[in-house]
C-alpha positions as MATLAB code, in Angstrom:
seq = 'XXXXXXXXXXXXXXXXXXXXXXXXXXXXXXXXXXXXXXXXXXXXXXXXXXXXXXXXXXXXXXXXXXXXXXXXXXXXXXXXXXXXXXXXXXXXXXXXXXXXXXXXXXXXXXXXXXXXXXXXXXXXXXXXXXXXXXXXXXXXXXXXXXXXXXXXXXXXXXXXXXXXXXXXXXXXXXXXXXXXXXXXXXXXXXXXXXXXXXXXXXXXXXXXXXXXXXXXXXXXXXXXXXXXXXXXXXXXXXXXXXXXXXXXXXXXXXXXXXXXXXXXXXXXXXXXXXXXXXXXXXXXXXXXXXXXXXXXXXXXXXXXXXXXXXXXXX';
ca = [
       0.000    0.000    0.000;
       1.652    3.426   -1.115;
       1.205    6.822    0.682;
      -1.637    7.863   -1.361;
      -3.717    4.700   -0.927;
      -3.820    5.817    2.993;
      -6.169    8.700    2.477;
      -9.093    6.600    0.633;
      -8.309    4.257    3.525;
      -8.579    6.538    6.170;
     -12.169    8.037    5.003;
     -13.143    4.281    4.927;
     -12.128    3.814    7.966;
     -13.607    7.163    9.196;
     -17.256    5.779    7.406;
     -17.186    2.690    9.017;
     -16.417    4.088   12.317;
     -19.205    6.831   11.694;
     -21.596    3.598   10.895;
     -20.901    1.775   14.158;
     -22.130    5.397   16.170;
     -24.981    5.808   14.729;
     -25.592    2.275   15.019;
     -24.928    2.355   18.789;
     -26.716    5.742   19.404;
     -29.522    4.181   17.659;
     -29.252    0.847   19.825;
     -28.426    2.759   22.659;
     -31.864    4.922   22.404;
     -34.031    1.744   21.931;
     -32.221   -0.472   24.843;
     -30.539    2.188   27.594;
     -28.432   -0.910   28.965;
     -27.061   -1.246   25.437;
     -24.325    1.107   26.098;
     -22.907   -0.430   28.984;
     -19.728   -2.544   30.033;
     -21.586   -5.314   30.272;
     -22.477   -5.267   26.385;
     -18.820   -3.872   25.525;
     -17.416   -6.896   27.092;
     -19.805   -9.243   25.845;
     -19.625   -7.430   22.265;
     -15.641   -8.189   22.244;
     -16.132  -11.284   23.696;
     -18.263  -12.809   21.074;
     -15.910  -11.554   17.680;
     -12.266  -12.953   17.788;
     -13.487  -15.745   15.623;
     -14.875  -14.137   13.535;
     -12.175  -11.612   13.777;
      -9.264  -13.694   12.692;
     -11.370  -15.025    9.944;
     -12.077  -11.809    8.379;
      -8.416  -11.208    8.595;
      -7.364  -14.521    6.302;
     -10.530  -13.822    3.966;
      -8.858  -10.309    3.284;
      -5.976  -11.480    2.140;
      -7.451  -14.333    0.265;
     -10.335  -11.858   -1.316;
      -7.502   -9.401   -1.953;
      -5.323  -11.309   -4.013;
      -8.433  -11.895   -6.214;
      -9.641  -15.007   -4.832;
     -12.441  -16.212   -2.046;
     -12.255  -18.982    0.689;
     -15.753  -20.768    0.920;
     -14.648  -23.550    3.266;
     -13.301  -21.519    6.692;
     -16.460  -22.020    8.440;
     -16.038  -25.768    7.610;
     -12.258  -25.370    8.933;
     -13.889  -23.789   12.246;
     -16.028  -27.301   12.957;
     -13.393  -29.371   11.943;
     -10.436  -27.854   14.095;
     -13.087  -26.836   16.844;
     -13.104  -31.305   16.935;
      -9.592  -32.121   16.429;
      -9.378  -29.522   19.335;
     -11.715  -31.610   21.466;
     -10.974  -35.494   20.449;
      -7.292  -34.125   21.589;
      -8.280  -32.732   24.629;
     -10.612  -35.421   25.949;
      -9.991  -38.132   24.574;
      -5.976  -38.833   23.695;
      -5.928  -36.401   26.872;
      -3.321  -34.186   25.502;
      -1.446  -31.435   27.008;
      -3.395  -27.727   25.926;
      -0.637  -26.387   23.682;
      -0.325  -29.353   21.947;
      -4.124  -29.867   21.185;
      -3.850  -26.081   20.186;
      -1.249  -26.562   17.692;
      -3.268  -29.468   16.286;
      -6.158  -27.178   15.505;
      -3.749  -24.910   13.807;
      -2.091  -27.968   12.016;
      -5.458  -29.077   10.804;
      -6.561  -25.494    9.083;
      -3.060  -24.823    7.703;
      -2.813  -27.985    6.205;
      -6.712  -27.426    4.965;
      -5.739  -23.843    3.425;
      -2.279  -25.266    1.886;
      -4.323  -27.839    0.126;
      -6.938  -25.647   -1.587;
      -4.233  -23.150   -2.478;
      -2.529  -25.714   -4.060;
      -5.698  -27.221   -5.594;
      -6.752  -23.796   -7.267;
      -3.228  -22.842   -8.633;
      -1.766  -26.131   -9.678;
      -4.593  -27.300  -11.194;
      -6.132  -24.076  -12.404;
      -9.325  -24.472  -11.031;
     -11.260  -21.552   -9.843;
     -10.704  -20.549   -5.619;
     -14.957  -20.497   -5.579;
     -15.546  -24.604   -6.693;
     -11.837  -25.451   -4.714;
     -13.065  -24.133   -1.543;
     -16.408  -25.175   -1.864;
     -15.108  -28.702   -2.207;
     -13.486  -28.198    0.974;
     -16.259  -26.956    2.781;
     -18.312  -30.379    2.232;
     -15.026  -32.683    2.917;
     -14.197  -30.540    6.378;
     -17.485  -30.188    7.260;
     -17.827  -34.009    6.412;
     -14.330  -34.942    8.128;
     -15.684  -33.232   10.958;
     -19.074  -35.508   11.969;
     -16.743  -38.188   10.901;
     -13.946  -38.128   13.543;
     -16.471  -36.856   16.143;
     -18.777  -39.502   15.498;
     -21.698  -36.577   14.523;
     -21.263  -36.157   19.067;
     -20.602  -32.776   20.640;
     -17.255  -33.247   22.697;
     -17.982  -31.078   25.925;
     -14.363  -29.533   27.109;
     -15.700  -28.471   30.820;
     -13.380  -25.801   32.230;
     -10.359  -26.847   30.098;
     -10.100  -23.686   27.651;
     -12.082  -20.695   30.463;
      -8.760  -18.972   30.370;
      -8.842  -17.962   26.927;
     -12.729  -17.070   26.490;
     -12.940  -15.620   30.408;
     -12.464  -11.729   30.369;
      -9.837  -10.542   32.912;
     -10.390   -8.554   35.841;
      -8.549   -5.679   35.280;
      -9.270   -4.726   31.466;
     -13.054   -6.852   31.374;
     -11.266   -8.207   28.170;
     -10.829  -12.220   27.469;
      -7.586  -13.182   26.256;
      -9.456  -14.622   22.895;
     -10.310  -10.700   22.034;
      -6.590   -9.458   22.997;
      -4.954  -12.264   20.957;
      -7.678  -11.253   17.624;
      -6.693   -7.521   17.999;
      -2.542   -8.635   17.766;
      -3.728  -10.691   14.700;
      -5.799   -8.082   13.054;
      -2.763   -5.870   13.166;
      -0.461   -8.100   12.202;
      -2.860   -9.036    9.079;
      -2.772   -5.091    8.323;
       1.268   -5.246    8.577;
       2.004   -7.716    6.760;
      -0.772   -6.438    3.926;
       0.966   -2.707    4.228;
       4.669   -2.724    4.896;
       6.292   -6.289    3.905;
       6.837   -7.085    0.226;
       4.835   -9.945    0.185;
       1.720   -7.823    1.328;
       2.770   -5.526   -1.663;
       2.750   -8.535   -4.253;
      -0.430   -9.688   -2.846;
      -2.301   -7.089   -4.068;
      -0.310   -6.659   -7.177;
      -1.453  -10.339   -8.128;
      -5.266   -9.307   -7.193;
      -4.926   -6.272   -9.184;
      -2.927   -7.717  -12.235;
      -1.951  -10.975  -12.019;
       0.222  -11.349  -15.549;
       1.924   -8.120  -14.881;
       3.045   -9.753  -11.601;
       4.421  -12.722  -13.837;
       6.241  -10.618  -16.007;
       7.939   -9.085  -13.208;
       9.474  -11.904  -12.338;
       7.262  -12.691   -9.128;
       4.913  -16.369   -9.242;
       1.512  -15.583   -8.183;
       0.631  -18.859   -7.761;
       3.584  -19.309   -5.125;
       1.546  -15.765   -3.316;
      -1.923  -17.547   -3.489;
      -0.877  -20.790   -2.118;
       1.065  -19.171    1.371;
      -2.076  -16.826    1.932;
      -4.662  -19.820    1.633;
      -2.197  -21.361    3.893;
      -2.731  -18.881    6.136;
      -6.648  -18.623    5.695;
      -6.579  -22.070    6.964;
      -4.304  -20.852    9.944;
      -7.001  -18.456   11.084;
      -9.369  -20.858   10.778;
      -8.096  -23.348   12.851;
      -7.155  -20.375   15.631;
     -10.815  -19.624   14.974;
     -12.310  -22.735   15.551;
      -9.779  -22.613   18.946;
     -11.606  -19.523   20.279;
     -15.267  -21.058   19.212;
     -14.625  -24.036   21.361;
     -12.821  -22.268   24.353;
     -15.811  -19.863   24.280;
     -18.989  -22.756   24.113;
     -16.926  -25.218   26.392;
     -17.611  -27.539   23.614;
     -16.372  -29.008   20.502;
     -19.388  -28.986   18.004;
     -18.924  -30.890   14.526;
     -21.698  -28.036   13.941;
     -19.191  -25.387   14.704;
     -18.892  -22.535   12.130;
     -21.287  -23.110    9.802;
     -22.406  -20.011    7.907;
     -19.226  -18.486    9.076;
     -17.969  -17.729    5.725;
     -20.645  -15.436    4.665;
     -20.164  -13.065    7.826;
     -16.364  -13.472    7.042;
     -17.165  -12.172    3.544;
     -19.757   -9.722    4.139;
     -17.024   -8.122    6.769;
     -14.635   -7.854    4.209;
     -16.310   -6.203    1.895;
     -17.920   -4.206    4.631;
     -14.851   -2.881    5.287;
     -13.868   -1.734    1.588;
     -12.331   -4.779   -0.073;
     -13.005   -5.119   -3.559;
     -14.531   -8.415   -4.719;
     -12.571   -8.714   -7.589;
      -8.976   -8.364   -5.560;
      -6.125   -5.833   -5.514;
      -7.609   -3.820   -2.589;
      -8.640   -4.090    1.117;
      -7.353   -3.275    4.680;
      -7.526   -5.949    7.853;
      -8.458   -3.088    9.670;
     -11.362   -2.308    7.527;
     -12.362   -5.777    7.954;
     -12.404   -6.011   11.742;
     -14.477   -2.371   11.406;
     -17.032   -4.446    9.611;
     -17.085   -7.071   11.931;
     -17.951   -4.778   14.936;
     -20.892   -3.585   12.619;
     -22.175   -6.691   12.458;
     -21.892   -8.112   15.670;
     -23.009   -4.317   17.173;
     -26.115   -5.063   14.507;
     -26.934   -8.578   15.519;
     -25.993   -7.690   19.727;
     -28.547   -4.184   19.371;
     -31.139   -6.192   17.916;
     -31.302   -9.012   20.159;
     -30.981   -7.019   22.827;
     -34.477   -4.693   21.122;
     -35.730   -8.270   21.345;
     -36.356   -8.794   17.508;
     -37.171  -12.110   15.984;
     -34.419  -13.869   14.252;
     -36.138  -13.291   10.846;
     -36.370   -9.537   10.927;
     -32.959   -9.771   12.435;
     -31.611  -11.367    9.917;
     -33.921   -9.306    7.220;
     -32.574   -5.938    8.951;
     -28.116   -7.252    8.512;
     -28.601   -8.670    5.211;
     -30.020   -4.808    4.166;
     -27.403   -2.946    6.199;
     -24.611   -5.160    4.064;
     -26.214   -4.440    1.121;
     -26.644   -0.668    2.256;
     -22.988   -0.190    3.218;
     -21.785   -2.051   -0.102;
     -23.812    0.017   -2.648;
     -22.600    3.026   -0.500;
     -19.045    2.126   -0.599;
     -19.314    1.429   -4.841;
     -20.904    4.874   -4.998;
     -18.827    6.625   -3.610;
     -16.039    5.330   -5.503;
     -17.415    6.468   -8.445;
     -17.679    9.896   -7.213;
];
């Protein structure tokens, strides 16, 4: 990202954030306990998935392509989590790093997929998301693994910030996500292969070595997502994550990433994913049914998408 792409960042940025105020002014005039610590801390508490997965789908949606199967990846490492856990009775870290394993290896494998074989990212991934989703039941036996108090440390907030370790760890990978995208030179390339992809070739740089490390690392959020899913339910659910990727998606383009690649912030995407979960939090909280909730944050996607295209045309 060069100096002059910060300014039409910075007004995105400054949208989103003006979106999430009104939204919380609004909430906050309906529900007076909206605005409260309470809701703050269970607002924060209920995103890091989410979170991290925004942060690999940017990357992914920025380098022109789209990852269909990380809420599959959630379910699946949310069980390897568990079967480790309770019953091989591993140590924490280990069964930790086996989650990660599972969605790095996942991501590696449709990156590869997609560029060696030239198949589209959109059928690759949605492959995956039937065979993890699939894997999943299978190695749980289709049973919910119940963890007990094993994982309360990550997903309990702490006393003296009201913050749980899941939230503080998702903020440290949302801005390494926007580091990596903004000062290293494989964040540069990335978008330079979603922007032009042979002109990256005939510079001398293989794009399909870029898309195969940052489905790799979709994968590795996905696994750390399906980590902070299970630490906060107490339970491993084969069931885990499903629908996942459209929130993951709709953040990300919340947040100003183009659907056809070569631009998009992290940041932007974590903006959009404290619009919807501020959304979906207000409205429950209003006490509205889960159709008109779900009526109400499919409009306010559409609404903030066909803003964000018009005023790029301006």
């Amino acid at each position: 990202m060069t100096r002059g792409d910060w300014l039409p960042s910075l007004r995105q940025a400054g949208g989103l954030l003006v979106v999430l105020s009104v939204l919380a002014g609004v909430f906050g005039w309906l529900e007076p306990h909206f605005l409260s610590l309470a809701t703050l801390s269970l607002l924060f508490s209920q995103v890091p998935d989410l979170a991290v997965l925004a942060c690999g789908m940017t990357l992914v949606m920025v380098a022109g392509g789209i990852d269909l199967s990380v809420g599959s990846l959630v379910g699946l490492a949310s069980v390897v989590l568990g079967l480790c856990l309770v019953s091989w009775q591993w140590p924490l870290w280990a069964a930790i790093a086996a989650s990660l394993l599972v969605g790095l290896l996942c991501g590696l494998a449709s990156g590869l997929l997609s560029v060696l074989g030239r198949i589209p990212s959109f059928i690759v991934t949605l492959g995956m998301l039937e065979a993890a989703r699939g894997g999943a039941y299978l190695v749980s036996g289709s049973q919910t693994l119940y963890l007990g108090a094993r994982l309360e440390s990550i997903s309990q907030p702490l006393a003296v910030i009201n913050l749980a370790p899941s939230a503080l760890l998702a903020g440290l990978v949302v801005l390494a996500g926007q580091g990596l995208l903004t000062f290293t030179v494989f964040g540069r390339r990335l978008q330079a292969v979603g922007a032009n992809e042979r002109a990256v070739w005939m510079m001398g740089v293989d794009p399909g070595q870029v898309k195969i490390i940052t489905f790799a690392l979709c994968g590795l959020g996905a696994g750390l997502a399906g980590v902070f899913q299970a630490a906060r339910l107490g339970a491993a659910d084969p069931n885990a994550g499903i629908g996942m990727e459209l929130g993951a998606i709709a953040a990300v383009v919340i947040g100003g990433a183009s659907p056809t690649g070569g631009r998009g912030t992290v940041l932007g995407a974590f903006l959009g994913v404290l619009v919807i979960a501020v959304l979906q939090t207000g409205l429950a909280q209003v006490g509205a049914a889960d159709p008109v909730k779900r009526l109400i944050t499919g409009g306010v996607i559409v609404l903030a998408v066909l803003a964000d295209s018009m005023r790029r045309r301006t």
